[in-house]
RONUTI-769616 format. One record per residue (C-alpha): chain; residue number from 1; x, y, z; residue in three letters. Coordinates in steps of 0.2 Angstrom, whole numbers, plus 2048, in hexadecimal, padded with zeros to 3 digits. Last residue first. Layout:
<"A",NUM,<X,Y,Z>,"ALA">
...
//
This chain:
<"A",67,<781,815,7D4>,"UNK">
<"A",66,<78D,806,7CD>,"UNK">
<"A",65,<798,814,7C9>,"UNK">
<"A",64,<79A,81C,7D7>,"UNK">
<"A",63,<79C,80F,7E2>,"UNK">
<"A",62,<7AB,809,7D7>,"UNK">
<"A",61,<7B2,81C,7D6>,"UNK">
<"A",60,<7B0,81C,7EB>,"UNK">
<"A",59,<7B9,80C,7EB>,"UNK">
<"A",58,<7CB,811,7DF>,"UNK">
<"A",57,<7C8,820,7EB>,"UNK">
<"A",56,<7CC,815,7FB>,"UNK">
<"A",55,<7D9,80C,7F2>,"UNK">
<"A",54,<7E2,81B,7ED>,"UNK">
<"A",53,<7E2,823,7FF>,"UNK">
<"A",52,<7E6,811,805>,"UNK">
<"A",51,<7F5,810,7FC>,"UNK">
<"A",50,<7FB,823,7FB>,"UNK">
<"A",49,<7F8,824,811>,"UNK">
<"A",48,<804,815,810>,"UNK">
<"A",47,<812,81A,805>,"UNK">
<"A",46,<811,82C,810>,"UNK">
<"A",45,<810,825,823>,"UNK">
<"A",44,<81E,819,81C>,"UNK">
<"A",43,<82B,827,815>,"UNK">
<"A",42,<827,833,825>,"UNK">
<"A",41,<826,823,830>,"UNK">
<"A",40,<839,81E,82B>,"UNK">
<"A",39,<840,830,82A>,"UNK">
<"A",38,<83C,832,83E>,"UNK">
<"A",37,<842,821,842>,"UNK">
<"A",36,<853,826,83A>,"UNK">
<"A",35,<859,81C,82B>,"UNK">
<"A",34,<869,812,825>,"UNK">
<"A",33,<866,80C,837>,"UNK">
<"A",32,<866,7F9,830>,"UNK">
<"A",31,<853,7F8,838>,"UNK">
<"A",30,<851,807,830>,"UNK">
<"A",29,<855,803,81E>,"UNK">
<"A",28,<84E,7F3,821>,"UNK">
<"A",27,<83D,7F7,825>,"UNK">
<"A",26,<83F,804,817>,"UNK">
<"A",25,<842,7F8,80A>,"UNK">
<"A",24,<835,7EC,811>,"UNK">
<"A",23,<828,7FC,810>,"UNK">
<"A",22,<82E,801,7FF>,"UNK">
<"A",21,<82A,7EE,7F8>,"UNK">
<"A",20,<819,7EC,800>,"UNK">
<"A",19,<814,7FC,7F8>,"UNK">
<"A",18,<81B,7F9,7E8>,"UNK">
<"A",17,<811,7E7,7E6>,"UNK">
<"A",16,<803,7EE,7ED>,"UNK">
<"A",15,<803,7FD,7E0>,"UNK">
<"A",14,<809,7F0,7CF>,"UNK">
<"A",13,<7F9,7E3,7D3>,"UNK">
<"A",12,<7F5,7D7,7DD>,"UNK">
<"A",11,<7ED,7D8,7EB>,"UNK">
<"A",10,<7DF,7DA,7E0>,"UNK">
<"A",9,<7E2,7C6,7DA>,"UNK">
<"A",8,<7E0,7C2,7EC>,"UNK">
<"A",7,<7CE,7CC,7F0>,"UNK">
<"A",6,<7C8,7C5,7E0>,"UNK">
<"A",5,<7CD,7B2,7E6>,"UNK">
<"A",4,<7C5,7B6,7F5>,"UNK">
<"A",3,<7B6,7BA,7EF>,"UNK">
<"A",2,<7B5,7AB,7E2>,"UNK">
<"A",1,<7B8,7A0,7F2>,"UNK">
//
C-alpha cells in the first residue's frame, strides 16, 4: 500500500501534469483538424520522448547514488 501510495504521489508533479496536458491539447487540436497527422506525432513523439527521457535519468541518478 505504502508503494503504491509512493508511486501515486510521483505521478504527481509539475512534468506529468504538463505532459498529460499537451497530449489532451494536441489530441484535440487534431481531432478538430486544427492540425495535420503529420504535425500531431512530431509534437507528441517529442513531449513523450522528453518524459521518459527525464524519467529514465531521474532513475540512473537514484542508482547512482545509492551505489
Amino acid at each position: 500500500m505504502k508503494d503504491l501510495l509512493k508511486k501515486l504521489s510521483n505521478l504527481i508533479n509539475v512534468k506529468t501534469i504538463v505532459t498529460l496536458l499537451l497530449t489532451i491539447v494536441f489530441c484535440i487540436l487534431a481531432l478538430k483538424g486544427i492540425i495535420n497527422g503529420e504535425q500531431f506525432l512530431v509534437i507528441f513523439t517529442t513531449v513523450i520522448a522528453f518524459y521518459f527521457g527525464t524519467q529514465h535519468e531521474k532513475k540512473n541518478n537514484e542508482n547512482k547514488e545509492q551505489e
